[in-house]
DOFI-73054 format. One record per residue (C-alpha): y, z, x; residue in three letters. Coordinates in pm, whole numbers, padded with zeros to 5 digits, always signed. Example, Ala and Ser with C-alpha at 12.3 -4.5 7.8 and 13.67 -1.06 7.14 Angstrom:
! DOFI-73054
-00450+00780+01230ALA-00106+00714+01367SER
! end
This chain:
! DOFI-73054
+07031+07061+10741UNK+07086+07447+10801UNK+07002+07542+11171UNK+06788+07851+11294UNK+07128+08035+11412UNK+07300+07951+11042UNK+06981+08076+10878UNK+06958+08400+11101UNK+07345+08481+10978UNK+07217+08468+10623UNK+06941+08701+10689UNK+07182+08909+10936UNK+07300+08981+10640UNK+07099+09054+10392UNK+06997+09289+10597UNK+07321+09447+10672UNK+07375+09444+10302UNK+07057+09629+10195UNK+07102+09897+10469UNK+07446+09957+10349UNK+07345+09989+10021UNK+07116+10196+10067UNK+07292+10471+10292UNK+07508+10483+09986UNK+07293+10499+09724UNK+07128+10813+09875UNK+07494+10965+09975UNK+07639+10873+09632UNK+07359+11055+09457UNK+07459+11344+09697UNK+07829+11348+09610UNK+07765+11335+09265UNK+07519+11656+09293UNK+07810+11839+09529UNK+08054+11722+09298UNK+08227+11986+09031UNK+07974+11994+08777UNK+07667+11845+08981UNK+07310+12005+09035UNK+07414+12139+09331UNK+07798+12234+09280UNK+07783+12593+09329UNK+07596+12550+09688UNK+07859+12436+09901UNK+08206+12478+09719UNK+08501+12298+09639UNK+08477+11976+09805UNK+08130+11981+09871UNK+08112+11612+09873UNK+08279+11579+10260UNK+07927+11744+10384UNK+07741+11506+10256UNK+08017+11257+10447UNK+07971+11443+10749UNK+07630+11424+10759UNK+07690+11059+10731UNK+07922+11021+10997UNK+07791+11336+11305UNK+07473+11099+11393UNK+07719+10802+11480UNK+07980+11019+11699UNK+07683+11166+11908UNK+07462+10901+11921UNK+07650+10553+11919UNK+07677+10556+12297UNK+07287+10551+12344UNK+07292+10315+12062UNK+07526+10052+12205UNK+07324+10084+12597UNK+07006+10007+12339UNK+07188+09712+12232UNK+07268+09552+12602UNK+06957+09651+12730UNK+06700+09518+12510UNK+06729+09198+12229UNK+06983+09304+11958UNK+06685+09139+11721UNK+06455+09349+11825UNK+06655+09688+11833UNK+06743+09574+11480UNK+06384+09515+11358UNK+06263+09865+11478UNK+06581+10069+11301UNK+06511+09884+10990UNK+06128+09981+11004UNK+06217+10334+11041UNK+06448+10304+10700UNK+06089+10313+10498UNK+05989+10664+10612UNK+06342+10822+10601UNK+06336+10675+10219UNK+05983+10838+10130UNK+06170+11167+10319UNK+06435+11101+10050UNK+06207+11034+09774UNK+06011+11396+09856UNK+06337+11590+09875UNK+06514+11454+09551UNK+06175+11533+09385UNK+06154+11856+09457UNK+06544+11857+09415UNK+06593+12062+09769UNK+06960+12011+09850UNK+06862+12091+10243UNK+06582+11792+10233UNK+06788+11529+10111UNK+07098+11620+10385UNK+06793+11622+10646UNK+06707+11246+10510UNK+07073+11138+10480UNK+07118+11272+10826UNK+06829+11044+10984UNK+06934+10740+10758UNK+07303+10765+10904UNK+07071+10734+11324UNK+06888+10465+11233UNK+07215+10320+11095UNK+07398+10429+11441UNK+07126+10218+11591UNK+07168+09931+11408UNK+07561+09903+11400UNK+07577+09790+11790UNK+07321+09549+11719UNK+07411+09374+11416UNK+07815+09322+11465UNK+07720+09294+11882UNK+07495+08979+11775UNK+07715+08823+11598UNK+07915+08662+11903UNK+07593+08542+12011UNK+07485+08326+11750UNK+07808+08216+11586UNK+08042+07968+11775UNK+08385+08154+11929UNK+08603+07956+11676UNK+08421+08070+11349UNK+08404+08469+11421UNK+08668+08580+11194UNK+08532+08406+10948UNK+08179+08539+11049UNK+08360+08892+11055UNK+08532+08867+10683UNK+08166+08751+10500UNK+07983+08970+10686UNK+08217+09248+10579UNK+08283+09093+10219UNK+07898+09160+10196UNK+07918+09497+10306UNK+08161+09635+10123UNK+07973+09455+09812UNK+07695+09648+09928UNK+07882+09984+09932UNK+07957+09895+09572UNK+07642+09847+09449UNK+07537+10134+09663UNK+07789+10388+09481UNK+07769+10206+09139UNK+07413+10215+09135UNK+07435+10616+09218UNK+07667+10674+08942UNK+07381+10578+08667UNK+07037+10695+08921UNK+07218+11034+08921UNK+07289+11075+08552UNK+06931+10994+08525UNK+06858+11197+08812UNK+07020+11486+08639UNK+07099+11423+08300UNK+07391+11583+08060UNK+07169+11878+07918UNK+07446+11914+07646UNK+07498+11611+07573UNK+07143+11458+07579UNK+06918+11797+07533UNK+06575+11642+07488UNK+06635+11380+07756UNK+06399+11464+08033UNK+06528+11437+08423UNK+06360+11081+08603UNK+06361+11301+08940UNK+06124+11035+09150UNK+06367+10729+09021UNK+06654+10752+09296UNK+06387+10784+09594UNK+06183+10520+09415UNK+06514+10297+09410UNK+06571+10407+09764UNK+06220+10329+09932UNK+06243+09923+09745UNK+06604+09875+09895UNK+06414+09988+10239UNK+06092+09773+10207UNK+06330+09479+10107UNK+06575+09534+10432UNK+06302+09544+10681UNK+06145+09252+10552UNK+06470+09044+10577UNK+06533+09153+10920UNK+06255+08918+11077UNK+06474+08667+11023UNK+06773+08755+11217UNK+06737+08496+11535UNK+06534+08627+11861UNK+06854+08652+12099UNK+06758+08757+12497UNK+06882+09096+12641UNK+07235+09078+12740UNK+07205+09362+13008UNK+06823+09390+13069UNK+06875+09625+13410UNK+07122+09861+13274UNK+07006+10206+13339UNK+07043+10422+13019UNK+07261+10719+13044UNK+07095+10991+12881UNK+07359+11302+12890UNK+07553+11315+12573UNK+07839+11156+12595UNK+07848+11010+12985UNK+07834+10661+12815UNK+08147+10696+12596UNK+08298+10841+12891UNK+08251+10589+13148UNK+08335+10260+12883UNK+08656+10460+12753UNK+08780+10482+13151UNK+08655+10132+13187UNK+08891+10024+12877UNK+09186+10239+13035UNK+09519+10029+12986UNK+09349+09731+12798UNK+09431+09622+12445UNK+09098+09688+12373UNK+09159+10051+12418UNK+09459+10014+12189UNK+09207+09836+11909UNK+08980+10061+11891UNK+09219+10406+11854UNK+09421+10174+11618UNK+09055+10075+11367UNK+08925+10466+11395UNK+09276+10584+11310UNK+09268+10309+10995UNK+08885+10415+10904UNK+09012+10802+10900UNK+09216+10721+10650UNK+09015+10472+10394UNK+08651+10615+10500UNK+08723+10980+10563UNK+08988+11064+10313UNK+09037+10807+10049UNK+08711+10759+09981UNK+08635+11128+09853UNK+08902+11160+09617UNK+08736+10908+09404UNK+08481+11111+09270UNK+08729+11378+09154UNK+08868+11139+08903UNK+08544+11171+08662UNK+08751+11510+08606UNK+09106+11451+08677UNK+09039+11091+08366UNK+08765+11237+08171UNK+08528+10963+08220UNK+08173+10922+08265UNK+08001+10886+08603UNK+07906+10564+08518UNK+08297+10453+08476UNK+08387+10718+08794UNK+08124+10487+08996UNK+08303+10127+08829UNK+08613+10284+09017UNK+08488+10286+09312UNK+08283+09937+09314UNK+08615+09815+09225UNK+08744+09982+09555UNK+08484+09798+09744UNK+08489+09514+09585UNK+08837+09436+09665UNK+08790+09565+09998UNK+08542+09316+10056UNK+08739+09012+09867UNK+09061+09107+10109UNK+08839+09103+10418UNK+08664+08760+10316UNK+09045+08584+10269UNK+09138+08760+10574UNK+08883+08585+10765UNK+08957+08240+10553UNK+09346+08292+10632UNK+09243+08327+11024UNK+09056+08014+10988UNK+08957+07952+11419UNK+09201+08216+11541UNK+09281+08545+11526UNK+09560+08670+11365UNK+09700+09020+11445UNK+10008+08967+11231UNK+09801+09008+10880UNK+09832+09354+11045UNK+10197+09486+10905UNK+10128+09325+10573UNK+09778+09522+10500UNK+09938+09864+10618UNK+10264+09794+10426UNK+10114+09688+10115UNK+09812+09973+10154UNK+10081+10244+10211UNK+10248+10164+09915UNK+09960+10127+09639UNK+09844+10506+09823UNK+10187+10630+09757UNK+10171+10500+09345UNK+09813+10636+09313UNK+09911+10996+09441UNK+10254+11034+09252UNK+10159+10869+08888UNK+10045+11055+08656UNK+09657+11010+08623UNK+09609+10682+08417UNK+09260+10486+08422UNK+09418+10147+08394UNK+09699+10228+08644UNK+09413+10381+08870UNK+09183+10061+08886UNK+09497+09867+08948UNK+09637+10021+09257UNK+09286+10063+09390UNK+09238+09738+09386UNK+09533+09633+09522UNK+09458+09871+09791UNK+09155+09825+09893UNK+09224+09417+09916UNK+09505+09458+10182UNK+09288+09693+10389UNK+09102+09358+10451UNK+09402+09239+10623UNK+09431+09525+10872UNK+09035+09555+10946UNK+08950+09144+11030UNK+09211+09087+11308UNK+09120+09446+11415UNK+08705+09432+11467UNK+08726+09031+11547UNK+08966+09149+11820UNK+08688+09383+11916UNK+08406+09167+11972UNK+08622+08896+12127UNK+08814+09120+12417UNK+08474+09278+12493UNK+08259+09111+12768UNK+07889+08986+12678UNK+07676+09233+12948UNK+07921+09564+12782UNK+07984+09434+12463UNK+07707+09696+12278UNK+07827+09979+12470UNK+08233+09883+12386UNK+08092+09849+12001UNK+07887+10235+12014UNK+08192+10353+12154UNK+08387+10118+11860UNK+08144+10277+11617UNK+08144+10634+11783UNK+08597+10623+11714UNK+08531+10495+11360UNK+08314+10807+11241UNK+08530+11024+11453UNK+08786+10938+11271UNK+08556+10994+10931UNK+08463+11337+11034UNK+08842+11449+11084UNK+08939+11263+10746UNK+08659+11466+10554UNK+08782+11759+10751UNK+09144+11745+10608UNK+09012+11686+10297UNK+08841+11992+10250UNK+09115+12169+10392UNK+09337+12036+10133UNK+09076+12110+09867UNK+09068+12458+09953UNK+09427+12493+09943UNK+09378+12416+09549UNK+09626+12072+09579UNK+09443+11795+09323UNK+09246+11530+09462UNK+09480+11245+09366UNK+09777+11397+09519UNK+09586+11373+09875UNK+09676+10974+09827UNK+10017+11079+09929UNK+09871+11203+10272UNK+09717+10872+10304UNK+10049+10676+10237UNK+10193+10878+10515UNK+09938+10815+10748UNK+09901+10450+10699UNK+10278+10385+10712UNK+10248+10602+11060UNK+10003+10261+11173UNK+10307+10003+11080UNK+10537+10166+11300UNK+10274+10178+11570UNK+10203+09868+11515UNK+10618+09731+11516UNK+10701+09965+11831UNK+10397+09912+12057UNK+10142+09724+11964UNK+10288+09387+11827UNK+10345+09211+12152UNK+10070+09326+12334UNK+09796+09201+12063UNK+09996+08852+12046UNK+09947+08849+12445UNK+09564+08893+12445UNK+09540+08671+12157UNK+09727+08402+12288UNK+09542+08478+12646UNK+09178+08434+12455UNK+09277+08102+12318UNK+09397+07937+12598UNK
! end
């Protein structure tokens, strides 16, 4: 029979997966309305997609240090129960602002979707090492992020066809009238659906119930980053927000570019990117099969290498759908490789009563690194250089990690490793 903690990782997530499908659902719509050609093109420029990124990713840099105290403090059920909650009125906030189609609304509702997702994130990977046995994390890790990433599929896949009906092809379909309440409606569901699965994550005690909260912005970050000074753990987490730059903050916004640069419908622009996630999610699942009861830092060189190189094909062939979906899939499976070993490594080096904070601070790198991604991006917009051709950046800078990785990081991770197993 199924025990209360192996029931409480199903529902761990399905929750996980509805939240992340719904973050993207509302921030796909938004790309698609920033997009070249979208309801709201002309508002924000070329590029215009990487604000709606940003929006996603400022909440987590300021706030994930509050977020991860919240997490040691009080029960990581509990913190997760009341962010989920809070999903249902940022989703009627969406619903209101997509209505009245008020570009400044919807940012407002993406940008209090992406804190209650800050205070969730601590919570829901910092919970795993407490109800899954040492030996089956990685494995815990790759489902939990195979589900994820399925989620971000559905999430942008879904947006694709909610924002054609959103805003339909007036030339195409003239007497087709606009569904404007259907995206919020879709939005509010996926809400009601992830709070209700959150009661069944497992009631875990506070790890840290007498930590004092440190309220100044930033002291938190601060004080665990000189805490991790000289520790692999230091080197893990520059090493996943330097990885997550690259896939989250760059990669990521080319894709809806190639509705233009292949001709295709959003429908088939969105396909693109579930298969993106989709193989993201399949590479992280094996990764986690492959590591069986260990850890294993060496799937590391083989995700960058292969990564680099299907970044390097996308950005120097000519634009081809069938050559497109290839490499991205390709791609996106081998990032699975680099980001298992990486967050498994995370969880497992950090100590029970500072393990939330470590992960804020985790989580705090990882959108850093999203906000300086989106940042190049636009920069490399405005200089007029076609989307696909920024895959050649991305190439560069994942084929910067595997030398990292060969000159200075190789023995130490196999020494921490091999120290956590003994």
């Amino acid at each position: 029979m199924m025990n209360s903690r192996q029931r409480g990782f199903y529902f761990l997530n399905a929750t996980q997966f509805l939240g992340a499908a719904n973050d993207n659902i509302l921030k796909q719509v938004l790309i698609y309305g920033l997009a070249v050609g979208g309801v709201w093109a002309d508002q924000l420029g070329p590029g215009g997609q990487a604000w709606a990124s940003l929006c996603l990713a400022i909440p987590f840099v300021l706030l994930s240090g509050f977020a991860g105290q919240y997490s040691d403090k009080y029960s990581k059920q509990r913190v997760s129960i009341l962010s989920k909650w809070s999903e249902i009125l940022i989703a009627l906030i969406a619903m209101f602002g997509l209505w009245l189609t008020n570009l400044w609304l919807v940012l407002f509702a993406l940008v209090i979707i992406a804190v209650q997702s800050t205070f969730f994130s601590p919570s829901k990977f910092g919970i795993l090492p407490e109800i899954i046995p040492k030996e089956k994390l990685s494995r815990a890790n790759g489902t939990i992020n195979m589900f994820t990433y399925i989620a971000i599929i559905l999430g942008c896949a879904v947006g694709g066809p909610l924002y054609s009906a959103y805003a339909p092809d007036k030339l195409a379909n003239p007497d087709v009238t606009p569904l404007l309440w259907l995206p919020g409606a879709v939005i509010l569901l996926v809400g009601v659906l992830g709070a209700a699965a959150s009661h069944g994550i497992p009631t875990v005690p506070a790890q840290n119930p007498k930590l004092k909260i440190r309220y100044r912005l930033f002291e938190g970050y601060i004080q665990t980053w000189q805490q991790l000074r000289g520790t692999t753990l230091k080197t893990v987490i520059v090493g996943w927000s330097f990885f997550y730059m690259i896939i989250a903050g760059i990669a990521v916004l080319i894709l809806p570019d190639y509705k233009n640069l292949l001709d295709i419908t959003y429908f088939q622009t969105s396909l693109l990117m579930a298969l993106l996630g989709i193989s993201t999610g399949v590479g992280d699942y094996v990764a986690g099969r492959i590591s069986g009861h260990h850890i294993r830092p060496e799937l590391l060189p083989i995700g960058t290498a292969v990564t680099a190189a299907a970044f390097l094909a996308l950005g120097l062939i000519p634009a081809n759908v069938v050559w497109v979906a290839i490499l991205l899939a390709v791609g996106g499976f081998t990032c699975g490789f680099v980001m298992v070993p990486l967050q498994t490594m995370v969880q497992h080096l950090s100590s029970v009563e500072e393990r939330g904070q470590v992960l804020g601070l985790w989580n705090c790198g990882s959108f850093v690194g999203i906000i300086i991604g989106n940042l190049l991006f636009l920069g490399i917009r405005h200089l007029g250089i076609p989307s696909n051709r920024v895959f050649i950046l991305c190439a560069l800078l994942t084929a910067f990690l595997q030398i990292l990785y060969h000159t200075r990081w190789r023995k130490r991770f196999a020494e921490s490793v091999k120290q956590l197993e003994v």
